[in-house]
N, C-alpha and C positions, 0 to 999 in steps of 0.2 A: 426580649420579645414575648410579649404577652399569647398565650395559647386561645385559642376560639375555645370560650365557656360553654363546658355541659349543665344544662339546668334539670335539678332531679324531679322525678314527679314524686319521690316522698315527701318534699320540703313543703307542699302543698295538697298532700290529700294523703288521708291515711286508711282507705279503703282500695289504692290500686288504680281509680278513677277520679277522672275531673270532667264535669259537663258544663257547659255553659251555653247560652244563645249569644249572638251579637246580633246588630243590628245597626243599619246605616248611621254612618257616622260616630262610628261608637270611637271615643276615647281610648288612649292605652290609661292602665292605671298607673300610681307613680310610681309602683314595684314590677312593671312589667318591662321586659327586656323588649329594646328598639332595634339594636344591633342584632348582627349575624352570632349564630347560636345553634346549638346543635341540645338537642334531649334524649333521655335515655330510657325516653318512651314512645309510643307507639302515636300521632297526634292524626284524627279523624274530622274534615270537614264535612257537613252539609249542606248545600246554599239553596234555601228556599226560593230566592229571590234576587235582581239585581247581578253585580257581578261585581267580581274584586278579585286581586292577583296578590303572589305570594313567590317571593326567588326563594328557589331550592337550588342548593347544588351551583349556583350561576346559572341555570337556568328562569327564564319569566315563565310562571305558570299562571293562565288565564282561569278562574273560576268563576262560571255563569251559572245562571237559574238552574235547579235541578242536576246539578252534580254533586260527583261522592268524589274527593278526594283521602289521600296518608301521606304523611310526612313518617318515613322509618325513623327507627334509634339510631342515632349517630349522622344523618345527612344534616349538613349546614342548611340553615332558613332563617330567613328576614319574617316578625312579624305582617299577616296578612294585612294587606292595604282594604280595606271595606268600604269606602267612601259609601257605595254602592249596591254593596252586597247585604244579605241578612240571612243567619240559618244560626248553624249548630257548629260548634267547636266540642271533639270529645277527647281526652288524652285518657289511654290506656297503658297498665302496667305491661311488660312483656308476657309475664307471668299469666296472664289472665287470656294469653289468645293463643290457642288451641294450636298444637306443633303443625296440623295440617291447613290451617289456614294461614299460619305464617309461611308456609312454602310458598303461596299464592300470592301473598304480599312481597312478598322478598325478589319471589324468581319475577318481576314487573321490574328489574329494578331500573332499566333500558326505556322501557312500554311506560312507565309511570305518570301518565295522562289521566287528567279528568276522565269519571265515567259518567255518561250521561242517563240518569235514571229515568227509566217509563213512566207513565201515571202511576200507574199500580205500584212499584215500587217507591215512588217519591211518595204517593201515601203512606205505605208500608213502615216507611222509615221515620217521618213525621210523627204518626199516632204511637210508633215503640218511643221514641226519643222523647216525647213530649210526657208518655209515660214513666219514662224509668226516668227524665229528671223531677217529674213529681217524687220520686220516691228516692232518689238518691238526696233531696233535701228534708225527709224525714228525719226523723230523731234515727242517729245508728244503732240505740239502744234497744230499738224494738224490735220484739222477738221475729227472725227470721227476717229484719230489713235487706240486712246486707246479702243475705241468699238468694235474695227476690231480685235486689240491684243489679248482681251478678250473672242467675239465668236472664235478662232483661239485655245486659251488655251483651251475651253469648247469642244473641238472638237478631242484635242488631251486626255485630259481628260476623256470623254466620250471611247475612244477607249481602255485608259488601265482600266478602272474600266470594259469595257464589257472582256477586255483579265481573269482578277484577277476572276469574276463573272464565272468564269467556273473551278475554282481551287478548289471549296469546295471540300471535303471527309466529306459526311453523318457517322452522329457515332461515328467521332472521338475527343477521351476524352479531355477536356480540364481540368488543373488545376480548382481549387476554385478559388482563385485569379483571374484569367483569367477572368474565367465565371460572374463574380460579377463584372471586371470591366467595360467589356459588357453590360450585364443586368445595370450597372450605367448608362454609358452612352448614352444608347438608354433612359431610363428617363429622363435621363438632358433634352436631346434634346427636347421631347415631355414638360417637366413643367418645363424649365427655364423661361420663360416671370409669372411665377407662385410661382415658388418654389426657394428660395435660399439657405437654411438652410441645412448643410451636415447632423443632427439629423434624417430630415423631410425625406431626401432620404434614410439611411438608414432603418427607419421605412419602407418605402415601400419594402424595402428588405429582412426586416425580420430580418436582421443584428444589432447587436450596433453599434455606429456612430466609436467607436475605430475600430472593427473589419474592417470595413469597408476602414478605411481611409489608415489600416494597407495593406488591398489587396490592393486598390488601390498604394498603394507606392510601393506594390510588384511586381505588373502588371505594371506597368508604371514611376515606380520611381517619381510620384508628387502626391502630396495629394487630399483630396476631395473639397477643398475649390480652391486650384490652378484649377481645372480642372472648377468649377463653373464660377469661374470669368472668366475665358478662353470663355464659352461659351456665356455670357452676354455679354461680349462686340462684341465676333465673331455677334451675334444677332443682336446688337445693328448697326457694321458695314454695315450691311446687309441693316437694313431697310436707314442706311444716305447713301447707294449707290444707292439703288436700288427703294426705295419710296418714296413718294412727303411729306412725314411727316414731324414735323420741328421738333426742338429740346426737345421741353415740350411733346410734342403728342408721340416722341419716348419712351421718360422718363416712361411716363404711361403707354404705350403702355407692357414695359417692369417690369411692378411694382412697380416703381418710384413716389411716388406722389411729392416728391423734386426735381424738372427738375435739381439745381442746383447742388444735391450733385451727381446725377447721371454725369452729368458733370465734376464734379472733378473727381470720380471714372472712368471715362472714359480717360479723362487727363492724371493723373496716371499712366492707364496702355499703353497708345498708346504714351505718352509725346506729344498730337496737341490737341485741342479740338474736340467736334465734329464736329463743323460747320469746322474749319479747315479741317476734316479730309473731310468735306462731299467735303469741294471747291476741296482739290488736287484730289480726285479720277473724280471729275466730269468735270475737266478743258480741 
């Protein structure tokens, strides 16, 4: 039995982003995935216009004029049906959205409805998106592009996690499942550079490691050691982007006392090394 395919967003962009518009009746391309599929990024709509649907999850989600939708890393989805609709498709790397915005996004994971954008904001996001994909199809070569690209993403970013940030409903139940994937992944976050052991996290949950791995797979369809390593290397991405550490000082940094084998395991899952990985994001 063939596994539901993860598609990477490195295999297609090697700055962490992809932007594109569509537009009624847009075509798939003939490399683009028709079937159900899950990615191990971050995927942003905006629809200007019209209206078109998209199953996540088994669920039908309706998307009309003037909404913000996310598809998270790792939920199964059918490419969006557009007949009708026209805006913005953005995939972002995990790496690239802010730990407190992803709280926003993630803890939706129940709530995860279209958000319906005001004037102001439907402008707002229009004039950023229309700008940063001018500049996301500049030459990467030129001085400061991809810096410019990046506060541009953080900014369109920052605007749906404040839209999302005002959706909550106090009270309302969630499954067990749910609630344990949650309550995981706010640990990961806090003792990955500490903890890698799916046993060690569920102890802290009070959980057996089965129990656990089983909501997890319920909640999210991937297990607790996929979601680990997910987060070790998103970690590790982080500090070869964004700090002056070299490859051994990461290694430790993240509980590695083998720079080397952290390296293979980093390899592995990104197919560059790190130093590879640190030159293309820094170039």
């Amino acid at each position: 039995m063939k596994d539901i395919p993860v598609h990477l967003l490195k295999e297609r962009a090697s700055s962490g982003l992809e932007i594109n518009r569509f537009f009624k009746g847009d075509k798939p391309k003939a490399d683009e995935p028709l079937g159900a599929h899950r990615d191990d990024h971050y995927i942003f709509f905006v629809i200007e216009g019209g209206w078109g649907s998209l199953m996540v999850d088994f669920n039908e989600i309706v998307i009309q004029e003037s909404c913000l939708y996310y598809v998270l890393p790792g939920q199964v989805h059918h490419r969006i049906q557009n007949e009708g609709a026209y805006g913005w498709f953005i995939a972002v790397d995990t790496m690239l959205i802010p730990p407190d915005y992803r709280n926003v996004f993630e803890n939706q994971l129940l709530l995860q409805q279209p958000y319906t954008l005001n004037d102001v904001q439907k402008r707002q996001c229009e004039s950023l998106l229309n700008l940063l994909f001018e500049r996301y199809r500049e030459d990467e070569q030129a001085v400061f592009n991809l810096s410019v690209v990046h506060s541009l993403l953080q900014s369109f970013l920052g605007i749906a996690a404040g839209c999302f940030s005002q959706t909550g409903k106090p009270g309302m139940l969630m499954s067990r499942p749910v609630q344990l994937a949650q309550d995981f992944k706010k640990l990961l976050v806090e003792h990955v550079r500490t903890i890698k052991s799916p046993s060690a996290y569920a102890a802290k949950l009070n959980v057996s490691e089965t129990y656990l791995n089983e909501a997890l797979k319920k909640a999210t369809g991937l297990s607790v050691s996929y979601w680990i390593q997910q987060e070790v290397i998103l970690e590790a991405k982080r500090l070869l982007y964004y700090s002056q550490l070299n490859v051994k000082e990461i290694a430790h940094a993240l509980g590695y006392e083998d720079h080397a084998y952290f390296s293979r395991l980093f390899k592995k899952a990104e197919g560059v090394t790190p130093l590879a990985f640190k030159a293309d994001y820094r170039k």
